[in-house]
DRENNU-386797 format. One line per 10 residues: number of its first residue (from 1); their letters; for each residue x, z, y of C-alpha. Coordinates in pm, 1 decimal, m for minus. Each point is the difference from the previous one (the first is absolute). Layout:
BEGIN
NUM = A = X Z Y; ...
END
This chain:
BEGIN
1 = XXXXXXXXXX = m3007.1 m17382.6 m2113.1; m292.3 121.7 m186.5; m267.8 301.7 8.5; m139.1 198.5 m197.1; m402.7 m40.2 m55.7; m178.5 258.6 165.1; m92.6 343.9 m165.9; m324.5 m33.7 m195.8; m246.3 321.9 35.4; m251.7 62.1 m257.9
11 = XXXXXXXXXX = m347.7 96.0 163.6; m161.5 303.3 m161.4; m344.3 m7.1 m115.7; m231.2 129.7 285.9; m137.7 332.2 m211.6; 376.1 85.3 m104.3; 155.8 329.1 162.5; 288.5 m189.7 187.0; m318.7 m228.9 186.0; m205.2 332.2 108.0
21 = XXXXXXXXXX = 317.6 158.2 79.2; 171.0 m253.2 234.2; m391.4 m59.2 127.6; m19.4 372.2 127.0; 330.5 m74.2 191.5; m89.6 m291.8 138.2; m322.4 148.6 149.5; 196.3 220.6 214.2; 206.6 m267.2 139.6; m119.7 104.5 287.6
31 = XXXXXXXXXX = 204.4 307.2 21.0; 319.1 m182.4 m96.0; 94.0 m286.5 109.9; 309.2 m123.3 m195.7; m70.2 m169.1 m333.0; 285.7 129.9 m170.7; m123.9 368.3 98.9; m332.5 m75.6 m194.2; 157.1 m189.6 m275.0; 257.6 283.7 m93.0
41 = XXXXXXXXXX = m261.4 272.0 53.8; m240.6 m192.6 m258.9; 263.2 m43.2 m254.4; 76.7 401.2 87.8; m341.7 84.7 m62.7; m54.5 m269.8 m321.3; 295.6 215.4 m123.8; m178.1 340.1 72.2; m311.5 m85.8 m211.1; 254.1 m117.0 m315.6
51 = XXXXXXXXXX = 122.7 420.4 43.9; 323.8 m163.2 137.8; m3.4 37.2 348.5; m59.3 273.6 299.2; m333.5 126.3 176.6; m120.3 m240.4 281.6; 78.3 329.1 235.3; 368.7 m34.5 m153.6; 24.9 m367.5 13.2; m91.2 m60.7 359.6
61 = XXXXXXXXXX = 314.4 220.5 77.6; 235.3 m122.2 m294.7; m65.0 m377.8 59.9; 38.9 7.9 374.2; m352.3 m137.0 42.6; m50.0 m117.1 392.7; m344.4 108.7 93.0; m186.6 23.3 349.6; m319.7 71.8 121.3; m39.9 250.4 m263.3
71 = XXXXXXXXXX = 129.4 391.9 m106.3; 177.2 1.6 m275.1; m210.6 235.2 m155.2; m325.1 m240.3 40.1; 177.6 m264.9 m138.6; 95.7 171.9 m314.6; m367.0 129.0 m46.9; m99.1 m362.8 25.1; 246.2 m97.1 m271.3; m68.9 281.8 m239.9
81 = XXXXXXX = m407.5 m70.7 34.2; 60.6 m356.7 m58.6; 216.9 77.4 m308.8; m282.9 221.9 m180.7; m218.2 m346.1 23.3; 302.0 m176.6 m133.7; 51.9 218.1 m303.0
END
C-alpha cells in the first residue's frame, strides 16, 4: 500500500497581508485556545481586508470562534485596531 506525500504549504513573505494578518491572530492566542479557531478566524479576517469577507464583530459570531477570558466586544475592538495597522 502506498501514501500520498504530504501537503506542501507555501510560506508567505513576512511583510505580505496574509503574514500580518495570521500574526494579529496569533497574538491573541491567549484568548483562544484551539488552533483551528485562530486559523479559520485569520483566513476570515485575510478575506475581510480582500472586501470579501464580514466585520471581525460579525465573524466572531458567524465562525463560531471559542474565546475565554475576554468580552466579546473587547475582543473585536482588538481585532478591528489591529486590522487598521494591517491595511
Amino acid at each position: 500500500m502506498s501514501t500520498k506525500p504530504a501537503f506542501q504549504t507555501t510560506l508567505h513573505p513576512e511583510n505580505s497581508v496574509e503574514t500580518k494578518t495570521y500574526k494579529l491572530v496569533e497574538s491573541l492566542k491567549e484568548f483562544m485556545p484551539i488552533e483551528n479557531d485562530r486559523n479559520r478566524l485569520g483566513y476570515g479576517l485575510f478575506k475581510y481586508l480582500n472586501g470579501e469577507g464580514d466585520a471581525p464583530e460579525v465573524l466572531l459570531q458567524s465562525a463560531k470562534i471559542r474565546f475565554e477570558g475576554i468580552e466579546y466586544s473587547d475582543l473585536a475592538k482588538k481585532l478591528s485596531d489591529g486590522l487598521k495597522d494591517i491595511k
